[in-house]
Structure formats: structure tokens, C-alpha cells
VEXLUM-966148 format. One record per residue (C-alpha): residue number from 1; residue in one letter; x, y, z. Coordinates in Angstrom, 1 decimal, padded with zeros to 4 digits, m for minus. Layout:
N
<pos=NUM, code=a, xx=X, yy=Y, zz=Z> .
...
***
This chain:
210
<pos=1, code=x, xx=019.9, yy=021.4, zz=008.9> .
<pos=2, code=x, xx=020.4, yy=024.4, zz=006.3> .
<pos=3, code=x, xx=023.0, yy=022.7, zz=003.8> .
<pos=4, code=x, xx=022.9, yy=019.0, zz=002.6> .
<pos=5, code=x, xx=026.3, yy=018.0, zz=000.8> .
<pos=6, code=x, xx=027.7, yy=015.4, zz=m000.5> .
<pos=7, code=x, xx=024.3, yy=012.9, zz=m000.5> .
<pos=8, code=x, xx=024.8, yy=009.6, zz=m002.4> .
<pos=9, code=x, xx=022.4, yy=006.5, zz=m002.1> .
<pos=10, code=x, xx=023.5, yy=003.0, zz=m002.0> .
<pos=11, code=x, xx=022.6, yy=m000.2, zz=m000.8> .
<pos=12, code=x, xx=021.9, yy=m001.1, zz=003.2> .
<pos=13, code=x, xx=023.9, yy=m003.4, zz=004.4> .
<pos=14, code=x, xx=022.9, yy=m003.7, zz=007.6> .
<pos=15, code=x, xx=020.9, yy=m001.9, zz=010.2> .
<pos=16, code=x, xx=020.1, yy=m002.1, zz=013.3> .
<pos=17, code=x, xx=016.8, yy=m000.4, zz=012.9> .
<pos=18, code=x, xx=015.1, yy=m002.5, zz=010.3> .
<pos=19, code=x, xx=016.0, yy=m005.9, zz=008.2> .
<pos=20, code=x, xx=014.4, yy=m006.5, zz=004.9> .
<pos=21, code=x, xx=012.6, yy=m010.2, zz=004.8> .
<pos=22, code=x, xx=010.3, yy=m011.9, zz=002.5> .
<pos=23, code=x, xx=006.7, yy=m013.7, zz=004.0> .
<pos=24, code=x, xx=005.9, yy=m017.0, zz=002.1> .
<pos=25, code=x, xx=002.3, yy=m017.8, zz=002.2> .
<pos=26, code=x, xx=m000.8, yy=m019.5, zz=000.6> .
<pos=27, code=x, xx=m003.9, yy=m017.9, zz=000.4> .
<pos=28, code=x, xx=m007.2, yy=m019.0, zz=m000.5> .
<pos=29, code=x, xx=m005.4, yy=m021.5, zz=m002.3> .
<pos=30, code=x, xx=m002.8, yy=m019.3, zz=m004.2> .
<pos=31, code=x, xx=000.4, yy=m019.1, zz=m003.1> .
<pos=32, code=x, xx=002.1, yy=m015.4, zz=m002.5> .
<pos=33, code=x, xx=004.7, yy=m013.5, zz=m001.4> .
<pos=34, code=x, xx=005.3, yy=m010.2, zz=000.2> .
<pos=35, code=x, xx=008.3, yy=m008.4, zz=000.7> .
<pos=36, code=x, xx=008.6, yy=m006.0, zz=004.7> .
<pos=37, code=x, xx=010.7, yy=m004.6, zz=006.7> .
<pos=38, code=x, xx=010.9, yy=m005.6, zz=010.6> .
<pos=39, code=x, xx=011.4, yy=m002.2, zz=012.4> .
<pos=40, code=x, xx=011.0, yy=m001.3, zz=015.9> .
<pos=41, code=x, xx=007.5, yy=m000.2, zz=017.3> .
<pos=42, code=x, xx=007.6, yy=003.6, zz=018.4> .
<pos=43, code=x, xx=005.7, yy=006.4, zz=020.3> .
<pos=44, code=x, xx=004.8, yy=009.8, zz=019.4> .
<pos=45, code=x, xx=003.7, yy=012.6, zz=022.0> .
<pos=46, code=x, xx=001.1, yy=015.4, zz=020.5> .
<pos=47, code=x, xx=001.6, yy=018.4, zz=023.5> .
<pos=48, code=x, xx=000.2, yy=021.4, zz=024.1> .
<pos=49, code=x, xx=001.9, yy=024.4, zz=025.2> .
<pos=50, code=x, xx=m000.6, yy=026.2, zz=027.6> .
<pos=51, code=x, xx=001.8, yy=029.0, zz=028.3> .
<pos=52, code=x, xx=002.2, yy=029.8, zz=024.4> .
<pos=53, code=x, xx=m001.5, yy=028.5, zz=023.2> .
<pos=54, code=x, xx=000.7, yy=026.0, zz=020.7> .
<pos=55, code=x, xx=001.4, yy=022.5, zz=019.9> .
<pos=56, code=x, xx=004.8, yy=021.6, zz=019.9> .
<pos=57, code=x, xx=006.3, yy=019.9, zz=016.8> .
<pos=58, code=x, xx=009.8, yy=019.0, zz=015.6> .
<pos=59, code=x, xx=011.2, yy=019.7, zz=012.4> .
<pos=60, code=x, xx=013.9, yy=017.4, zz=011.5> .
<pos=61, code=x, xx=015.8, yy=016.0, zz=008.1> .
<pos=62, code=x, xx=015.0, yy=013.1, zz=006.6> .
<pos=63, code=x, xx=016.9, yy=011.3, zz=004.2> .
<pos=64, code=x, xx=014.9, yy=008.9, zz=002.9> .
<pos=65, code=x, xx=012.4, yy=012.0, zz=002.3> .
<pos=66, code=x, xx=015.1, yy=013.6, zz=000.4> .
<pos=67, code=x, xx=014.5, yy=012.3, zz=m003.5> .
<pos=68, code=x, xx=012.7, yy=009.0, zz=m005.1> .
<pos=69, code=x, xx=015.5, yy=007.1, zz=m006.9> .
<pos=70, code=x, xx=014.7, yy=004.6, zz=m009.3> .
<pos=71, code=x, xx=018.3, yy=003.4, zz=m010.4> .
<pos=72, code=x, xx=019.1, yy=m000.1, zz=m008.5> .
<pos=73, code=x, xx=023.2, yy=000.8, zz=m007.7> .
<pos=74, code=x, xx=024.8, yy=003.5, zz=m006.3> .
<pos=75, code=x, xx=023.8, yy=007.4, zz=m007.4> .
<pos=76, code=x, xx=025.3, yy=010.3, zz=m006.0> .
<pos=77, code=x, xx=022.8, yy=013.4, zz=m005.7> .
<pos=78, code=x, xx=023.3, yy=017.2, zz=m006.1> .
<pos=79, code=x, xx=026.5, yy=018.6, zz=m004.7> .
<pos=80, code=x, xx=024.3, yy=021.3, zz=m002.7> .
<pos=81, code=x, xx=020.8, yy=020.6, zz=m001.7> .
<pos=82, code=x, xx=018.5, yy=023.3, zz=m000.1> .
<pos=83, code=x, xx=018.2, yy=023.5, zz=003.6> .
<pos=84, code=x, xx=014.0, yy=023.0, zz=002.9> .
<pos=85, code=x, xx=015.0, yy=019.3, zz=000.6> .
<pos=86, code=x, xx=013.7, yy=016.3, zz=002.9> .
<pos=87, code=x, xx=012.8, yy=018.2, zz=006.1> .
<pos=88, code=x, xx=009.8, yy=017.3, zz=007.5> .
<pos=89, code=x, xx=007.4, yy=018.6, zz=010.1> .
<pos=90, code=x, xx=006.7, yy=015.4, zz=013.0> .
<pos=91, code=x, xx=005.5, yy=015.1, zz=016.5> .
<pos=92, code=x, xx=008.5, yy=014.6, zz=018.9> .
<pos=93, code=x, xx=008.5, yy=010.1, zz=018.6> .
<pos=94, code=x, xx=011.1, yy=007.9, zz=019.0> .
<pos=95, code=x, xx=011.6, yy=003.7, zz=018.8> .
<pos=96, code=x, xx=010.3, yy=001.4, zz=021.1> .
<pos=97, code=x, xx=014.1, yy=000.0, zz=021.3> .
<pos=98, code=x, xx=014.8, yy=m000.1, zz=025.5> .
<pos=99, code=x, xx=014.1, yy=m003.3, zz=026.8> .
<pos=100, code=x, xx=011.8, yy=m002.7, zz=030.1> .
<pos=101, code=x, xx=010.4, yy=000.9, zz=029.3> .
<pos=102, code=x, xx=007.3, yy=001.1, zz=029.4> .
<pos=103, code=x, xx=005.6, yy=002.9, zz=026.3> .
<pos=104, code=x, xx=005.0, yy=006.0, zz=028.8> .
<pos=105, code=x, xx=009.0, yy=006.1, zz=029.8> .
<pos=106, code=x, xx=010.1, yy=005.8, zz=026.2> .
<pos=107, code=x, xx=007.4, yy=008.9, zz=025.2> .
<pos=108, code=x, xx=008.9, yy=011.0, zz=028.6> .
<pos=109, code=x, xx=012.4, yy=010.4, zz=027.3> .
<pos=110, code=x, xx=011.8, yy=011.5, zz=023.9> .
<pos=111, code=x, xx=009.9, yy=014.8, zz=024.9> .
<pos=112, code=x, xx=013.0, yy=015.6, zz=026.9> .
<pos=113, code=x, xx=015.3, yy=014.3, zz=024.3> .
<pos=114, code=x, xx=013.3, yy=016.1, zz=021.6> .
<pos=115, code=x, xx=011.5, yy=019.1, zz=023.2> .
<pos=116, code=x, xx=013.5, yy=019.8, zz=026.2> .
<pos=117, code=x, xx=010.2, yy=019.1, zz=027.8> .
<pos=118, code=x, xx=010.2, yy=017.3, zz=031.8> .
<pos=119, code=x, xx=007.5, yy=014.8, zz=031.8> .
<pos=120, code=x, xx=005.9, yy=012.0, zz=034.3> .
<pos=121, code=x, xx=003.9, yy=009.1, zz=033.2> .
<pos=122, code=x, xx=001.2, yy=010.3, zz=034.8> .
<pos=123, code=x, xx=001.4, yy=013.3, zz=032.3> .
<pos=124, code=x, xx=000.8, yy=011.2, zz=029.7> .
<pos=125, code=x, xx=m003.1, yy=010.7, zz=027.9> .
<pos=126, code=x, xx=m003.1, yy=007.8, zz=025.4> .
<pos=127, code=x, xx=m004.4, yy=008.6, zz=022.2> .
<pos=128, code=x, xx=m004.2, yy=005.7, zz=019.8> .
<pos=129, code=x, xx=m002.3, yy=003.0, zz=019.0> .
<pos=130, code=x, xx=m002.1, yy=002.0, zz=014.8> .
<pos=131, code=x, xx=m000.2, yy=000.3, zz=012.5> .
<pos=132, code=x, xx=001.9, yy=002.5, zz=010.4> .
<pos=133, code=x, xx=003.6, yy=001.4, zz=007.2> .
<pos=134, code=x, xx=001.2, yy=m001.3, zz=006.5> .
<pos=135, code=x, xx=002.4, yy=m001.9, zz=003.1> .
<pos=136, code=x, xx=006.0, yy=m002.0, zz=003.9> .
<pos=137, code=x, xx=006.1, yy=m002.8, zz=007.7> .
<pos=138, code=x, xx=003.5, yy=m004.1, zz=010.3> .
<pos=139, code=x, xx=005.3, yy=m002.0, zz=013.2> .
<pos=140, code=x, xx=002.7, yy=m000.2, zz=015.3> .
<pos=141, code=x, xx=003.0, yy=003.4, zz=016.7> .
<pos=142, code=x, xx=000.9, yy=004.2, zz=020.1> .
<pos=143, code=x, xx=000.0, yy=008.6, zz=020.6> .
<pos=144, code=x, xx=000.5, yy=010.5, zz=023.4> .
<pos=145, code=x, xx=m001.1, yy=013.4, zz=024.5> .
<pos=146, code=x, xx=000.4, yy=016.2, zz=027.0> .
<pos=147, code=x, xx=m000.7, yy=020.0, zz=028.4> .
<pos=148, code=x, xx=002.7, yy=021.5, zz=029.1> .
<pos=149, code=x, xx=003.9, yy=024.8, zz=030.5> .
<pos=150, code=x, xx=007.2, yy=026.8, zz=029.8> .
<pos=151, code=x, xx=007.6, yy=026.3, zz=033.1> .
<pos=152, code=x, xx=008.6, yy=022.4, zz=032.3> .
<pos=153, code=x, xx=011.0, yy=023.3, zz=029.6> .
<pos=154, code=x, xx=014.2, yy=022.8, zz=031.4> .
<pos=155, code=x, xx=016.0, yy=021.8, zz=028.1> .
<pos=156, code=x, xx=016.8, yy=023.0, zz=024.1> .
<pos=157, code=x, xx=016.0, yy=019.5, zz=023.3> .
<pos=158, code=x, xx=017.1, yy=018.9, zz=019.5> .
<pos=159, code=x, xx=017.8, yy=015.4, zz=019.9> .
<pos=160, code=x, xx=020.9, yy=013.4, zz=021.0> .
<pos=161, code=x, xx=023.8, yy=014.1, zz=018.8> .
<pos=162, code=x, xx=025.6, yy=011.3, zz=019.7> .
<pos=163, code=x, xx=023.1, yy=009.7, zz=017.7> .
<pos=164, code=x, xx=023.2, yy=011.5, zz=014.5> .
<pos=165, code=x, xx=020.3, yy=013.9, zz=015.5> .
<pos=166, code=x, xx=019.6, yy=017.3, zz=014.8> .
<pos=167, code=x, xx=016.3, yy=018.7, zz=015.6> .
<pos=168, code=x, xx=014.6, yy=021.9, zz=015.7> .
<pos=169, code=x, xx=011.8, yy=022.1, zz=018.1> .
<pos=170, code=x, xx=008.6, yy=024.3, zz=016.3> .
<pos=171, code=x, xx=005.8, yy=026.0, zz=018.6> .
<pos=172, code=x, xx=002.8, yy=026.1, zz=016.5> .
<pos=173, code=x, xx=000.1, yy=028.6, zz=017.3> .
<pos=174, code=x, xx=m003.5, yy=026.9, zz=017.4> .
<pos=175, code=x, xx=m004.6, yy=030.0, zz=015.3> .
<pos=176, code=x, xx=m003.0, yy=028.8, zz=012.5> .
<pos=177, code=x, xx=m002.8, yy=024.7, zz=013.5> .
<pos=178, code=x, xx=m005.8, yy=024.1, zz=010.9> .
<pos=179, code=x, xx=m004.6, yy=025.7, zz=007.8> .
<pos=180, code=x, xx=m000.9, yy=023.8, zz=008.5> .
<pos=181, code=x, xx=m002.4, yy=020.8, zz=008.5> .
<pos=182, code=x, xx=m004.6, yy=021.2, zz=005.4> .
<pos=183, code=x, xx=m001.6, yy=022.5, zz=003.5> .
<pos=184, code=x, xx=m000.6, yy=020.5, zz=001.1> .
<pos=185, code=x, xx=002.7, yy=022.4, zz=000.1> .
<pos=186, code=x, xx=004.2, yy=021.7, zz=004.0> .
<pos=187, code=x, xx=005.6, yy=018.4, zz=004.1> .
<pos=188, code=x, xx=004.4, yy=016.9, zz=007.2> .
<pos=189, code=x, xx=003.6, yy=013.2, zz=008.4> .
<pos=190, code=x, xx=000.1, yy=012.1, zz=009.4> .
<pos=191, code=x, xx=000.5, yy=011.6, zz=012.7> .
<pos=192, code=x, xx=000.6, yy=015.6, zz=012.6> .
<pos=193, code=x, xx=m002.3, yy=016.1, zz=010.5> .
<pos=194, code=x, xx=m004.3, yy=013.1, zz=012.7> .
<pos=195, code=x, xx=m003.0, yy=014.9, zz=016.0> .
<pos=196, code=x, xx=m003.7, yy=018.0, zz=015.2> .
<pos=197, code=x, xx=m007.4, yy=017.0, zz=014.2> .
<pos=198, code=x, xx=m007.9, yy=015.2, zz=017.0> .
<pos=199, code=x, xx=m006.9, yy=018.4, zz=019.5> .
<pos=200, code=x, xx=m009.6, yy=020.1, zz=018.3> .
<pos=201, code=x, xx=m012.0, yy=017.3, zz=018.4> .
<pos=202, code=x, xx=m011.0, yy=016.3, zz=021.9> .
<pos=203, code=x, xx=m009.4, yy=019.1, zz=023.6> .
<pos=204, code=x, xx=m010.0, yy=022.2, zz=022.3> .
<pos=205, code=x, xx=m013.8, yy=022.3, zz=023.1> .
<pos=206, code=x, xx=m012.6, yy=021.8, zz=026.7> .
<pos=207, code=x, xx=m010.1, yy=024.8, zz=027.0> .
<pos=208, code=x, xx=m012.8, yy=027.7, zz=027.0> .
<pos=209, code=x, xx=m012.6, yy=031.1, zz=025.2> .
<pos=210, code=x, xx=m008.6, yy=031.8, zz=024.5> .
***
């Protein structure tokens, strides 16, 4: 995760996580069109480590975080990039891509996938469920919740590598939970500033003096 080389961008193909298409449409009379991406729904689990008084985040590369490009053709970036250039803080998450999981199963695998974490269904406290992407997609994302121990860490989690993952798995102390989410300058997605506020709206009050 330290040392990018040798990034170029060029044009997709194909995918097999998401497929540009164009909507057609009259409305109020006008007629319109929009340009979106069909992608997979997805899950995300927010946990708390009771042993270490932490949420548990992943911190992960991501290339399409890496640099804007405005040129419509191939461009090859910087020879070296810094380890810190598109690496983003997330909660562990994965696609909703396994026909007959449930959304609980998918979120179990990914914490022990992710996190090294063991978790049942019954662990599990639904959060939310959202659309993300609105603009660009009209997938929707569903939030877990989870109290955890160290003693159901029987993993290094980091992802699947077979898949092109590499993830480090980040312990954040609730001390300073607040402040990482109000800092602008630490790149993070909003489903870690949302999960993090919603901890201490709806869990934190409930834990007692630490």
C-alpha cells in the first residue's frame, strides 16, 4: 500500500462491477437524459471494539481516489506516487454480489474477510439503509452495527488477495473518533463520518463512564 507505480488511466472496457447506461425520459413535458452506472448494492459494518474502547476501520487504496483527470484518452500518471495518494479511511463493506446471502451473511463475511472479525447474524444491529451515489448510481448501501471483543478476532483480515485486495485494518480510539471525523485533511468516506456520529448518538450514551 506504500508505493504506487506505474498508474496509467484509460478507458473501461468492461466490468463486471458496473456498466455505464443512458436513461431516456420525458418530464413534465421535456424530454431528458441522464447518464448512471448500474453497480451492485453493498453493506457496510460500523463495530466497536469493547476490549480496545475503538471502532474498527479499514484503510485501503483507491484508485479512482487517486487524481481527477480531465483528458478523454489514455494518460499515464507519475512514475512514483506516495503511499498516502488515494488511500482512504472506510468501514469494512463489501458488494451485495452472492446470490442467496442475506444482507446479514454478506456483512459477517466481509468483517472476517476485512477485519478478521467472527460474526453471527444475530450480531448484527441495522443501522440504515440509503442510496449512495445518487448522481452517478441509484445503488443502495444498508449499515451494520457490531460490539466486538479481541476475543472474536481469530483473523489478520486485509481482504482476499485473490481478489486484488489489500487492506489494513485501523483500531480507532473513541477519544479521538470525533476530531477524525471533523478533519477535513483525513480523507475518509461518509459512511465513516455518519457512523461515527451515529455511535455517539446511539451507543455511546449507553456504555457508561469508560
Amino acid at each position: 500500500m506504500e508505493r504506487i507505480e506505474g498508474a496509467a488511466v484509460g478507458r473501461c472496457a468492461a466490468s463486471p462491477y458496473l456498466r455505464p447506461l443512458t436513461l431516456h425520459y420525458r418530464q413534465n413535458g421535456a424530454q431528458k437524459s441522464w447518464d448512471f452506472m448500474k453497480t451492485h448494492d453493498s453493506v457496510a459494518i460500523l463495530m466497536f471494539n469493547s476490549s480496545q474502547q475503538s471502532l474498527v476501520l479499514v484503510k485501503q487504496f483507491r484508485p479512482g481516489s487517486l487524481a481527477a483527470v480531465d483528458q478523454d484518452r489514455p494518460q499515464e500518471l507519475q512514475v512514483a506516487l506516495p503511499g498516502s495518494a488515494g488511500v482512504t479511511y472506510e468501514l469494512c463493506a463489501g458488494l451485495v454480489d452472492q446470490p442467496g446471502l442475506s444482507l446479514e451473511e454478506v456483512a459477517c463475511s466481509e468483517a472476517w474477510e476485512e477485519c478478521g472479525y467472527r460474526l453471527a447474524p444475530s450480531d448484527l444491529r441495522r443501522v440504515a439503509t440509503y442510496k449512495s451515489g445518487v448522481g452517478l448510481t441509484g445503488s443502495s448501501q444498508t449499515m451494520f452495527y457490531a460490539e466486538v471483543t479481541d476475543g472474536q478476532r481469530g483473523g489478520p483480515g486485509g481482504g482476499l488477495a485473490e481478489e486484488g485486495e489489500l487492506i489494513e485494518v485501523v483500531h480507532l480510539p473513541l477519544d479521538g473518533a470525533r476530531a477524525f471525523a471533523d478533519d477535513p485533511d483525513v480523507p475518509k468516506t461518509l459512511g465513516v463520518i455518519f457512523g461515527i456520529s451515529w455511535f455517539f448518538s446511539c451507543v455511546a450514551p449507553d456504555l457508561g463512564p469508560r
